[in-house]
VEXFI-16280 format. One record per atom (N, C-alpha, C, O): residue number from 1; x negated, y, z negated; residue in one letter; atom name. Coordinates in steps of 0.2 Angstrom, whole numbers. Atoms other than C-alpha are relative to their C-alpha. Layout:
<recs>
<rec i="NUM" u="X" v="Y" w="Z" aa="A" at="CA"/>
...
</recs>
This chain:
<recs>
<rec i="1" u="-5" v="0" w="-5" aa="X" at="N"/>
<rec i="1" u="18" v="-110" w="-202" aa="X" at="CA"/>
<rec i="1" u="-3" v="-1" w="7" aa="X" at="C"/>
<rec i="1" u="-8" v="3" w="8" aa="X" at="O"/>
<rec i="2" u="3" v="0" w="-4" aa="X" at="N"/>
<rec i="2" u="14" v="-117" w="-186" aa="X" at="CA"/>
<rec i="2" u="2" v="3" w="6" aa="X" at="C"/>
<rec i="2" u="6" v="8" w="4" aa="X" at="O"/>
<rec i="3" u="-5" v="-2" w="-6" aa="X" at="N"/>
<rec i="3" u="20" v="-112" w="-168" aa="X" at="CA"/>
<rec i="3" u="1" v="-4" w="4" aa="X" at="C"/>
<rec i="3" u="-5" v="-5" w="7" aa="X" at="O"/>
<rec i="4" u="0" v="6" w="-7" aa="X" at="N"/>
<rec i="4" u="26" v="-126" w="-155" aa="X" at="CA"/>
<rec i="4" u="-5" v="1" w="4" aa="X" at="C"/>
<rec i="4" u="-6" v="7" w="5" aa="X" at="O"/>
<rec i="5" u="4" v="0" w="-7" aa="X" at="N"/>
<rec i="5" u="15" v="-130" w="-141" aa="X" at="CA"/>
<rec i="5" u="0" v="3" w="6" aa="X" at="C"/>
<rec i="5" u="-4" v="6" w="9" aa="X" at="O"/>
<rec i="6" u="-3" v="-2" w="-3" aa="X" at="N"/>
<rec i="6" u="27" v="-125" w="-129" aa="X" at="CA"/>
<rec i="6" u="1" v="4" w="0" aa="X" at="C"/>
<rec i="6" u="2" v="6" w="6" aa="X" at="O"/>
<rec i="7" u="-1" v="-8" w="0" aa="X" at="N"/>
<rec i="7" u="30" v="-107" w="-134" aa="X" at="CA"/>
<rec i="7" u="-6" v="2" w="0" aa="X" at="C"/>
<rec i="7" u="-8" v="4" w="6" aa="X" at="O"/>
<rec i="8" u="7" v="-1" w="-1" aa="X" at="N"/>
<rec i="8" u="13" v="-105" w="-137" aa="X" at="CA"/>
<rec i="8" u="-2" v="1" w="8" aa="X" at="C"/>
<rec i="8" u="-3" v="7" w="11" aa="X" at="O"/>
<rec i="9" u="4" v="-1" w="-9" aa="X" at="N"/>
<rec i="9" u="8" v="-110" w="-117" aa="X" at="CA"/>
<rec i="9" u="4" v="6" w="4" aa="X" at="C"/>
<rec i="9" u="2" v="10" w="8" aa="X" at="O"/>
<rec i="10" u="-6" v="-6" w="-4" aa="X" at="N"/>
<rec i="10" u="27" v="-99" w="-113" aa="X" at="CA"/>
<rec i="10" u="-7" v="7" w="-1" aa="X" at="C"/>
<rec i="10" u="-10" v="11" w="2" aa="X" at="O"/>
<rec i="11" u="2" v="-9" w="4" aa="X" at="N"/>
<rec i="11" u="19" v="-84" w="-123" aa="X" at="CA"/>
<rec i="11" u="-7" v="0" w="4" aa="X" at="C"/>
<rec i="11" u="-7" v="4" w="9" aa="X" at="O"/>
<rec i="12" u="5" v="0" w="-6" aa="X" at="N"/>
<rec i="12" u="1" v="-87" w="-113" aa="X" at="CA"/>
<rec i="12" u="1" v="1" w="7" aa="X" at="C"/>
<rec i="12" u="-2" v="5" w="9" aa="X" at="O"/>
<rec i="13" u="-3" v="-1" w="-7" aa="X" at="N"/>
<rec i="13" u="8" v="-88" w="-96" aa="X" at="CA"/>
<rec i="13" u="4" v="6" w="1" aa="X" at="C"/>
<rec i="13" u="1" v="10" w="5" aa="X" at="O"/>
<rec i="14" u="-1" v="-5" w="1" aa="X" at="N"/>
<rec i="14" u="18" v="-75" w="-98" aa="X" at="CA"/>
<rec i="14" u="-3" v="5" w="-1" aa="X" at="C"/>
<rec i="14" u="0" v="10" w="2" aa="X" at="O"/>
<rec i="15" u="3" v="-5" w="2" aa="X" at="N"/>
<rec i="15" u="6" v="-63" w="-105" aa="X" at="CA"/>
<rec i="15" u="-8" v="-1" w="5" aa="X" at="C"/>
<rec i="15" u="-13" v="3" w="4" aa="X" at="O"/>
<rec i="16" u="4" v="2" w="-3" aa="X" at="N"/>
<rec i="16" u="-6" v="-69" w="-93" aa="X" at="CA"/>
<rec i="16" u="1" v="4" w="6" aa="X" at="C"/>
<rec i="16" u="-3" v="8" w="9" aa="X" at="O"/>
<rec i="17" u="-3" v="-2" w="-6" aa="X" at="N"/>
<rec i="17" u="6" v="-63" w="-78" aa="X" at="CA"/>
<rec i="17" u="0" v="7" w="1" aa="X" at="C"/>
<rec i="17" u="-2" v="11" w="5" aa="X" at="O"/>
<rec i="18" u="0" v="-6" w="2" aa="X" at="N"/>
<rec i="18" u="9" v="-48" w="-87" aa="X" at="CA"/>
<rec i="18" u="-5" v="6" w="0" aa="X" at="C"/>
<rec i="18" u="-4" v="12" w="1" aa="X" at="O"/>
<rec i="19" u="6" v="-3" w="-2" aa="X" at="N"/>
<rec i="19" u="-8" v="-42" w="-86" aa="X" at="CA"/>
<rec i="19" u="-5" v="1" w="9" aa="X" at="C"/>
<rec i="19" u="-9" v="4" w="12" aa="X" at="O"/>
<rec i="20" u="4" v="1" w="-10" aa="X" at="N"/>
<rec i="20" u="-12" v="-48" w="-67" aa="X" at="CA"/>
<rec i="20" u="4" v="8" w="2" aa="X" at="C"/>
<rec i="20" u="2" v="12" w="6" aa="X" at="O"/>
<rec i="21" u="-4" v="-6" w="-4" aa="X" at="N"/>
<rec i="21" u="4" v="-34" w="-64" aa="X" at="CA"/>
<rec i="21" u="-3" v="6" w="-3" aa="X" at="C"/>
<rec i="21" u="-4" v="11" w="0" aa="X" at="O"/>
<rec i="22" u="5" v="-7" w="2" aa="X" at="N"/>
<rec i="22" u="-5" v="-22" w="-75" aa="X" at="CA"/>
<rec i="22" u="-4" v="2" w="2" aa="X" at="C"/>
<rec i="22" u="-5" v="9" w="3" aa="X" at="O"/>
<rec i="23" u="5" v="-2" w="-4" aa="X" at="N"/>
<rec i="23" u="-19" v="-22" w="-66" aa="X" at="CA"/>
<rec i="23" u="0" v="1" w="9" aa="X" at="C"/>
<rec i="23" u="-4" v="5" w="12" aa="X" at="O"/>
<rec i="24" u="-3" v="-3" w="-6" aa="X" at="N"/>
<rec i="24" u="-11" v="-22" w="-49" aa="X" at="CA"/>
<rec i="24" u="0" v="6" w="2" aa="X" at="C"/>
<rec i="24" u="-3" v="8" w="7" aa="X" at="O"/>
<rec i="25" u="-4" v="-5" w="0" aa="X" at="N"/>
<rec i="25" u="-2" v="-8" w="-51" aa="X" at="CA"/>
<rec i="25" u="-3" v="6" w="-5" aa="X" at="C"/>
<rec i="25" u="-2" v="12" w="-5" aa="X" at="O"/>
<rec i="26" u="5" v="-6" w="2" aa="X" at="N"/>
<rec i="26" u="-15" v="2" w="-62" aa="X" at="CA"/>
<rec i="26" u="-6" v="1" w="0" aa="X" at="C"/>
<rec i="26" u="-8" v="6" w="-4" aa="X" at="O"/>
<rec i="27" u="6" v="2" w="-4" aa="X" at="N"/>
<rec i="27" u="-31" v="-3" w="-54" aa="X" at="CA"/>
<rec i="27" u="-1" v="-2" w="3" aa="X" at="C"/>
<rec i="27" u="1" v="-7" w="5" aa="X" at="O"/>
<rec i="28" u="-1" v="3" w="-6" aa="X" at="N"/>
<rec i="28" u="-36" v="-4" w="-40" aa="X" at="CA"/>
<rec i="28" u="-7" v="-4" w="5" aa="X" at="C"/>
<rec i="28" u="-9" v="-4" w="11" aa="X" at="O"/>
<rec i="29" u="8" v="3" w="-2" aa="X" at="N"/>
<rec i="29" u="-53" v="-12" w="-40" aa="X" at="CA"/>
<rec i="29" u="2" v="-6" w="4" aa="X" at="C"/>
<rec i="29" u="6" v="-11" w="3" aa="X" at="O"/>
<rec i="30" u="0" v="6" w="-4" aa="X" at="N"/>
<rec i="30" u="-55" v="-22" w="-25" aa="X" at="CA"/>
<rec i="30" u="9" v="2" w="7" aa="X" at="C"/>
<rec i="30" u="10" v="0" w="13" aa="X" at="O"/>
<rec i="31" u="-4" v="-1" w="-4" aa="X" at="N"/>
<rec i="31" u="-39" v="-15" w="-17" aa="X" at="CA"/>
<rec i="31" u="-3" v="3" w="9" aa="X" at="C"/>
<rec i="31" u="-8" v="6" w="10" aa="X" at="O"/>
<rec i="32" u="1" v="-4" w="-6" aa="X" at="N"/>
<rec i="32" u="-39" v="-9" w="2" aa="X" at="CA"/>
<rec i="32" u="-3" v="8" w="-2" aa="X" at="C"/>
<rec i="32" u="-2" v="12" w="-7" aa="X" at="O"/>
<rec i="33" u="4" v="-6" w="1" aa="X" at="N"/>
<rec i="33" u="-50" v="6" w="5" aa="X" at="CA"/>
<rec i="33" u="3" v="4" w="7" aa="X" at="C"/>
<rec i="33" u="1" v="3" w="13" aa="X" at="O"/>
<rec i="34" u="-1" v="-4" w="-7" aa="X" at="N"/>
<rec i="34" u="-40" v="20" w="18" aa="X" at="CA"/>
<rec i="34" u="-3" v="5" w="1" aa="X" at="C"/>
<rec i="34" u="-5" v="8" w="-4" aa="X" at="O"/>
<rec i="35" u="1" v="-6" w="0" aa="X" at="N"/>
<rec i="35" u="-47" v="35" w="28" aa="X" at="CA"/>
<rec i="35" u="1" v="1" w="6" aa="X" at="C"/>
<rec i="35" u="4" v="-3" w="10" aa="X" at="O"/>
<rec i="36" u="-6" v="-3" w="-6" aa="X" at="N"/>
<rec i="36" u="-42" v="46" w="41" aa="X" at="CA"/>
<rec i="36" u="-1" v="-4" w="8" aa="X" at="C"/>
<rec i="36" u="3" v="-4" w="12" aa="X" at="O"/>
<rec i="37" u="0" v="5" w="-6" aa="X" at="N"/>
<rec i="37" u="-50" v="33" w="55" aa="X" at="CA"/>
<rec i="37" u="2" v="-7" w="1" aa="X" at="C"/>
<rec i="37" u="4" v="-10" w="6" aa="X" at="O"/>
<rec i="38" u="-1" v="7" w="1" aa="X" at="N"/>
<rec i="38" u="-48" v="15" w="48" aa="X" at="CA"/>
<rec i="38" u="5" v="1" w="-6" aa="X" at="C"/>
<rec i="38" u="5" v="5" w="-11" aa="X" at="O"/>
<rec i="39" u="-6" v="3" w="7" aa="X" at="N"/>
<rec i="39" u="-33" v="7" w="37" aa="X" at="CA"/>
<rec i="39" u="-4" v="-3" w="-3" aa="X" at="C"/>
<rec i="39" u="-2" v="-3" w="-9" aa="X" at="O"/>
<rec i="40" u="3" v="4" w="7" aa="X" at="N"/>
<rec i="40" u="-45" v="-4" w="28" aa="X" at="CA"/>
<rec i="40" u="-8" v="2" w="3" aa="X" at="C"/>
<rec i="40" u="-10" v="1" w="9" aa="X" at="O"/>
<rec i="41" u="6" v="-4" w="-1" aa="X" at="N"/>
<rec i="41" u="-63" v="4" w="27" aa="X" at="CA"/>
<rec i="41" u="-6" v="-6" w="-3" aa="X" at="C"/>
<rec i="41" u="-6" v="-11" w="-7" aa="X" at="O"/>
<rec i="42" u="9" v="5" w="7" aa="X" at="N"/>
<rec i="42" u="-81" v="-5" w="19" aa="X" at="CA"/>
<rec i="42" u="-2" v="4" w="-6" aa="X" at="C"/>
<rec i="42" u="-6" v="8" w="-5" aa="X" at="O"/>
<rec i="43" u="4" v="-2" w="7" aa="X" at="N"/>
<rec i="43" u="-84" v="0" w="0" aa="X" at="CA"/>
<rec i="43" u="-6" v="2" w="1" aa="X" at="C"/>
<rec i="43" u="-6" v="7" w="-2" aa="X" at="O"/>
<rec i="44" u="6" v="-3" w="-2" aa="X" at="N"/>
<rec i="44" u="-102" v="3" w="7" aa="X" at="CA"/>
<rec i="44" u="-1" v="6" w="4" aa="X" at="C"/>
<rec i="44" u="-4" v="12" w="3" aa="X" at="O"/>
<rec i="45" u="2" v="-5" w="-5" aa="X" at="N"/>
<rec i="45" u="-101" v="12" w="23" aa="X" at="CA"/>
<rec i="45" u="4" v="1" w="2" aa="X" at="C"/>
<rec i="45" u="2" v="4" w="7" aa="X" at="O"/>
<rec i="46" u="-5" v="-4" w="-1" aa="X" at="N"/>
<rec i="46" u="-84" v="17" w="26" aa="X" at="CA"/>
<rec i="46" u="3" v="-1" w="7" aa="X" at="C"/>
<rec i="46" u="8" v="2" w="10" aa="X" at="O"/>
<rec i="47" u="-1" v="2" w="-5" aa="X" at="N"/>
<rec i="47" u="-83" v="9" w="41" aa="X" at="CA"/>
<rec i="47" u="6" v="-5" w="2" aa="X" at="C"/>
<rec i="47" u="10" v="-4" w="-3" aa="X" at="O"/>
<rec i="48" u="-6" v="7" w="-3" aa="X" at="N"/>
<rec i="48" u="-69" v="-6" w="50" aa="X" at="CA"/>
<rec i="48" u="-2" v="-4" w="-3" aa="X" at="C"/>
<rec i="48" u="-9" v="-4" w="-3" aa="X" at="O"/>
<rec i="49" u="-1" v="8" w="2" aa="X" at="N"/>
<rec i="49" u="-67" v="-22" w="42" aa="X" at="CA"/>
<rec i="49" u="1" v="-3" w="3" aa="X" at="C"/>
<rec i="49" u="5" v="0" w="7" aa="X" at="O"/>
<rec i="50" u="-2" v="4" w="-5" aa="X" at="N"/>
<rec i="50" u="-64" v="-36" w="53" aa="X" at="CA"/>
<rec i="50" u="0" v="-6" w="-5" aa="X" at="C"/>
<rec i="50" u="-4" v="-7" w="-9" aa="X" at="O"/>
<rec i="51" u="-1" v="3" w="5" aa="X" at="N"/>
<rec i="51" u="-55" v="-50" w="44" aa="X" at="CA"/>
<rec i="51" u="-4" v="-8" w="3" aa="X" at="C"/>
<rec i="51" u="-6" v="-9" w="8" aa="X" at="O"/>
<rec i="52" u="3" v="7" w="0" aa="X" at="N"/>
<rec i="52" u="-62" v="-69" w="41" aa="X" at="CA"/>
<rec i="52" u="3" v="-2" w="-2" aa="X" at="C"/>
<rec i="52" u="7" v="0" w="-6" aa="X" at="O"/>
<rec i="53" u="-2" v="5" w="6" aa="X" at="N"/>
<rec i="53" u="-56" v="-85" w="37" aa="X" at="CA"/>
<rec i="53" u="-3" v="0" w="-5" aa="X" at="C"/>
<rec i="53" u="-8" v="2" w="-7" aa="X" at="O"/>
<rec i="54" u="2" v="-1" w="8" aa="X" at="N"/>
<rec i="54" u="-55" v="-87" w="20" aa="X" at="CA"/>
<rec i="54" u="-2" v="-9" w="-3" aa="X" at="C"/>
<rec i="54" u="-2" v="-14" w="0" aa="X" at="O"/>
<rec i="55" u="5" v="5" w="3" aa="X" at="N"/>
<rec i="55" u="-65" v="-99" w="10" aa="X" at="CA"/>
<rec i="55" u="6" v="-5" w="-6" aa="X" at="C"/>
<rec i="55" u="11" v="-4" w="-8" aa="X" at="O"/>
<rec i="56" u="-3" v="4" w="6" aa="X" at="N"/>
<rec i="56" u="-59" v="-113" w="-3" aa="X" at="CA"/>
<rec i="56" u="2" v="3" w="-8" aa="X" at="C"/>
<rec i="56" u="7" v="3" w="-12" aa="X" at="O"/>
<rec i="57" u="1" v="-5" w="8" aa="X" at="N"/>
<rec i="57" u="-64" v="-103" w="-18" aa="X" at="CA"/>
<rec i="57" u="6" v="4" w="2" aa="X" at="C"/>
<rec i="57" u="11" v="3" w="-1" aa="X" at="O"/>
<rec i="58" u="-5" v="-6" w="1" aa="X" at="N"/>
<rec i="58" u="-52" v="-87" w="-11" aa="X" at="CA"/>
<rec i="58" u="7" v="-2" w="-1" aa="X" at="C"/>
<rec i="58" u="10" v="1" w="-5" aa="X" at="O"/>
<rec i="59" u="-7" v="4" w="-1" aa="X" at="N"/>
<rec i="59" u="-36" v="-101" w="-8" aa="X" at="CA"/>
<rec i="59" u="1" v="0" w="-7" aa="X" at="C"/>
<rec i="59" u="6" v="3" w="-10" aa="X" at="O"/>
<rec i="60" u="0" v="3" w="8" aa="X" at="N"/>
<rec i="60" u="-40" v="-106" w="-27" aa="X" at="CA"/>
<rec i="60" u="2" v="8" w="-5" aa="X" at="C"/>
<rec i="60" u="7" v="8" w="-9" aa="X" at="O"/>
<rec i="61" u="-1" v="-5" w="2" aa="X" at="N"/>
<rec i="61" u="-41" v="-87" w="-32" aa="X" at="CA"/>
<rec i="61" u="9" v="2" w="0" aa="X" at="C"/>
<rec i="61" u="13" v="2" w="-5" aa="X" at="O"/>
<rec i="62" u="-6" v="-1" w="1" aa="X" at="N"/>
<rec i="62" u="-24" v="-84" w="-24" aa="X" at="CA"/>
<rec i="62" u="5" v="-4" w="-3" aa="X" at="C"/>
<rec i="62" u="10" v="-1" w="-5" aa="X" at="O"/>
<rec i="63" u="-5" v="5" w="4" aa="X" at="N"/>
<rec i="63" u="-14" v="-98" w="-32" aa="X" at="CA"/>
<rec i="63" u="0" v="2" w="-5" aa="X" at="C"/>
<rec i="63" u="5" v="4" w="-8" aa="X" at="O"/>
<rec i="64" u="1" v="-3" w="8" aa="X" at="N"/>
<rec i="64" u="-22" v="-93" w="-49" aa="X" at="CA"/>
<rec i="64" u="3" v="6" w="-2" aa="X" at="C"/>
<rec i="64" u="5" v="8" w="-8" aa="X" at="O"/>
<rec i="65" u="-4" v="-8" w="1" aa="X" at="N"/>
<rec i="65" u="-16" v="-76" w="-47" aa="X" at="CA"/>
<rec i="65" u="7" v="0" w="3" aa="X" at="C"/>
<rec i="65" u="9" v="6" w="4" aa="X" at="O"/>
<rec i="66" u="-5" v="1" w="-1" aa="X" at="N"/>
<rec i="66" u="1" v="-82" w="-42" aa="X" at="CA"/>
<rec i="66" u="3" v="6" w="7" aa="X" at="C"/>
<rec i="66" u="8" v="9" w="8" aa="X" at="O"/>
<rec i="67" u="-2" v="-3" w="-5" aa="X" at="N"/>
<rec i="67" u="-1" v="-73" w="-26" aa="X" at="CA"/>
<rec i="67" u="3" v="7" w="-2" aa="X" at="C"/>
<rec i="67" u="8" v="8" w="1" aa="X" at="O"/>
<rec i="68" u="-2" v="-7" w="2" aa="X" at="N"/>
<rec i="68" u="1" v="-55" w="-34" aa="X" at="CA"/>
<rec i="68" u="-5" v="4" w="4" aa="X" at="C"/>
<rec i="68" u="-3" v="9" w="8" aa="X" at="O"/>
<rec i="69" u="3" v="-5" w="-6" aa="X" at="N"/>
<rec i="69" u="-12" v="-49" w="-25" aa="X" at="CA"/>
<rec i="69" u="-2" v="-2" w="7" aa="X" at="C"/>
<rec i="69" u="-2" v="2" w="11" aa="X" at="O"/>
<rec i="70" u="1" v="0" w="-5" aa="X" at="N"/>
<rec i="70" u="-15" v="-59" w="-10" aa="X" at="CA"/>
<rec i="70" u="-5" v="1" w="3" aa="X" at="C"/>
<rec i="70" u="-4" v="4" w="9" aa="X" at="O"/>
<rec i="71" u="9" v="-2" w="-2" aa="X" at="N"/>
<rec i="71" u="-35" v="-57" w="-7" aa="X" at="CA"/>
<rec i="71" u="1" v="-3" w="7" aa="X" at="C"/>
<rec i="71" u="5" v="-7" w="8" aa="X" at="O"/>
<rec i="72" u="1" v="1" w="-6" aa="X" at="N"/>
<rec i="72" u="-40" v="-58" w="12" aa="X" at="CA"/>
<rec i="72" u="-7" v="0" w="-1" aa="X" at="C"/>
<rec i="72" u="-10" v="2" w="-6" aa="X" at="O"/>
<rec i="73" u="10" v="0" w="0" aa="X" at="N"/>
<rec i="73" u="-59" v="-59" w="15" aa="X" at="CA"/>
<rec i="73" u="1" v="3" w="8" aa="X" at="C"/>
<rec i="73" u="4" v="2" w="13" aa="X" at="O"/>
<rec i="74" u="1" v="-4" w="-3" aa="X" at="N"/>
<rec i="74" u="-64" v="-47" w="25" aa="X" at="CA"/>
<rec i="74" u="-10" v="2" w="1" aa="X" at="C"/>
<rec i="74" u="-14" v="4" w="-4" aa="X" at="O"/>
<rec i="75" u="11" v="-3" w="-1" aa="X" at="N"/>
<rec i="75" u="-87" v="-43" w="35" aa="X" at="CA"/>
<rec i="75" u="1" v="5" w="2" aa="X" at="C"/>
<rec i="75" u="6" v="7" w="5" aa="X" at="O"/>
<rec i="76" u="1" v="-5" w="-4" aa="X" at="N"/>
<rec i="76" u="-92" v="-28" w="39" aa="X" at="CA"/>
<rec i="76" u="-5" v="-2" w="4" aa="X" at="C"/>
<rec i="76" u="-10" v="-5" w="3" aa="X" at="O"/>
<rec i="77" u="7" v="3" w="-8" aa="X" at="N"/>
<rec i="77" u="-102" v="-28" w="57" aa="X" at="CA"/>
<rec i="77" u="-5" v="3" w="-1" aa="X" at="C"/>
<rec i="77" u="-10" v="1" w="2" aa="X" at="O"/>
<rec i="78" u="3" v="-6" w="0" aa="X" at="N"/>
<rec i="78" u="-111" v="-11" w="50" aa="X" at="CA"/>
<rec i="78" u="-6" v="-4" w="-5" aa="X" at="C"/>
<rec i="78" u="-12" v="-6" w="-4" aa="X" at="O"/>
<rec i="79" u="4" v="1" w="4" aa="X" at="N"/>
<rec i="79" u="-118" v="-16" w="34" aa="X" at="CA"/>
<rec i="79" u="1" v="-9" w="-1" aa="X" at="C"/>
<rec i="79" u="-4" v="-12" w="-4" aa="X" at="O"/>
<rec i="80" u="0" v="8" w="3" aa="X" at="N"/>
<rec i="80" u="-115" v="-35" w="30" aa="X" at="CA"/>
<rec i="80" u="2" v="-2" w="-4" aa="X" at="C"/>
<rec i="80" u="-1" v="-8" w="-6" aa="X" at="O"/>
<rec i="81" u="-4" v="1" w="4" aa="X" at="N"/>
<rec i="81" u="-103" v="-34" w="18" aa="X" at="CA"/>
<rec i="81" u="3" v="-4" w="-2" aa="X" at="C"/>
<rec i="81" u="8" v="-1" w="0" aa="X" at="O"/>
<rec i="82" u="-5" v="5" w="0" aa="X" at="N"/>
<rec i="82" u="-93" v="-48" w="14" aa="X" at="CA"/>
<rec i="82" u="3" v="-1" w="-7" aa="X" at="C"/>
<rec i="82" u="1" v="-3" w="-12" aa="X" at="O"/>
<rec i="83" u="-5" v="0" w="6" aa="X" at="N"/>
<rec i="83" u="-78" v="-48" w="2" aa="X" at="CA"/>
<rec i="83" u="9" v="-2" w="1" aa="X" at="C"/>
<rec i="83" u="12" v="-4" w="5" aa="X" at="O"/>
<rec i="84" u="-7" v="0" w="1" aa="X" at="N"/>
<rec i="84" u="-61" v="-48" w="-4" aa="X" at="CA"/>
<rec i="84" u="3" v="4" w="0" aa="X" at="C"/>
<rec i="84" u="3" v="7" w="-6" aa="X" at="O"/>
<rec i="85" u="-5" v="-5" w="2" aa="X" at="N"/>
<rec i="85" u="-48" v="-36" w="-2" aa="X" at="CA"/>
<rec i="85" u="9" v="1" w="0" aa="X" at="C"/>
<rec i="85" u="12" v="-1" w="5" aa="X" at="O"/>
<rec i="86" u="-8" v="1" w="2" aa="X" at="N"/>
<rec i="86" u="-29" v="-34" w="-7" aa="X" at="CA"/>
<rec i="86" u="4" v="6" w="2" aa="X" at="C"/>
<rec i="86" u="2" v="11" w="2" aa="X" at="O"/>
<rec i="87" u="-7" v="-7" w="-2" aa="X" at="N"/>
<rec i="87" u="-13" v="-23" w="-1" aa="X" at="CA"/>
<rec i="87" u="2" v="3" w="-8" aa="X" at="C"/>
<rec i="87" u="2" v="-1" w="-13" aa="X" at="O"/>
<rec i="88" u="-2" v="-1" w="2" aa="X" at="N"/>
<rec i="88" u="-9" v="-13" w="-12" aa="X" at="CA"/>
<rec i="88" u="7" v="2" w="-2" aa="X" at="C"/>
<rec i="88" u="10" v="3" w="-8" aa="X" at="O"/>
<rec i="89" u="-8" v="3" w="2" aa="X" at="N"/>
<rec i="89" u="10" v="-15" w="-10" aa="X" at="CA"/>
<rec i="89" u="-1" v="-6" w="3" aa="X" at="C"/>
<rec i="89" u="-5" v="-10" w="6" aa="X" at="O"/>
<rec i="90" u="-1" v="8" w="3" aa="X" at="N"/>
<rec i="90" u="18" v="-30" w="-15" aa="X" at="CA"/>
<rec i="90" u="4" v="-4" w="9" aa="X" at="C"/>
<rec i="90" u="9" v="-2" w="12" aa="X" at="O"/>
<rec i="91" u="-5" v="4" w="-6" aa="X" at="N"/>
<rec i="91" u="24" v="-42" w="0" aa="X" at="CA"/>
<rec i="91" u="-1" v="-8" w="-3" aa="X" at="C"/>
<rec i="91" u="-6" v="-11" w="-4" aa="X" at="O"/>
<rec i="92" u="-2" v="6" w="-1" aa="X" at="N"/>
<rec i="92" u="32" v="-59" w="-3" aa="X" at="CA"/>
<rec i="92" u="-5" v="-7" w="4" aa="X" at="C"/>
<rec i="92" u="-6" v="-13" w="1" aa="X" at="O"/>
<rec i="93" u="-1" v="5" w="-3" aa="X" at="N"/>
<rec i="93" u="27" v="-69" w="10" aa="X" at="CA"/>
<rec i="93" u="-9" v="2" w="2" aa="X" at="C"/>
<rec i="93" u="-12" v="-2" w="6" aa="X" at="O"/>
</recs>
């Protein structure tokens, strides 16, 4: 018994999607970092982030992830950081 092509890539994309929202919403590796002085802190040293243009590769990220998470590339001036990080609430736009 075979299974169409078509369901098959349905049922992949799908379960594909499904997993990006799992991990969204129940992991937060990579998510914004707050504390009582800054809204988005540095994984290292705790400090401000100052946001950067985002690179080719990040554009490519967001598209692939259907813009669930929304990556911003964000340096730190302290340590020299340089990453991606995401809102953990969901915004549209």
């Amino acid at each position: 018994m075979s299974i169409d092509s078509a369901l098959l890539i349905f049922i992949i994309v799908i379960s594909y999607i499904l997993i990006l929202i799992i991990l969204k919403h129940f992991f937060s590796y990579g998510a914004k970092i707050k504390s009582a002085k800054f809204n988005n802190c540095c994984p290292d040293c705790s400090l401000a982030l100052r946001r950067v243009k985002r690179i080719f590769k990040d554009r490519v990220l967001n598209q692939i992830t259907f813009r669930i998470f929304n990556h911003k590339r964000y340096i730190c001036e302290n340590c020299g950081w340089l990453g991606l990080r995401w809102e953990k609430k969901y915004n549209p736009n």
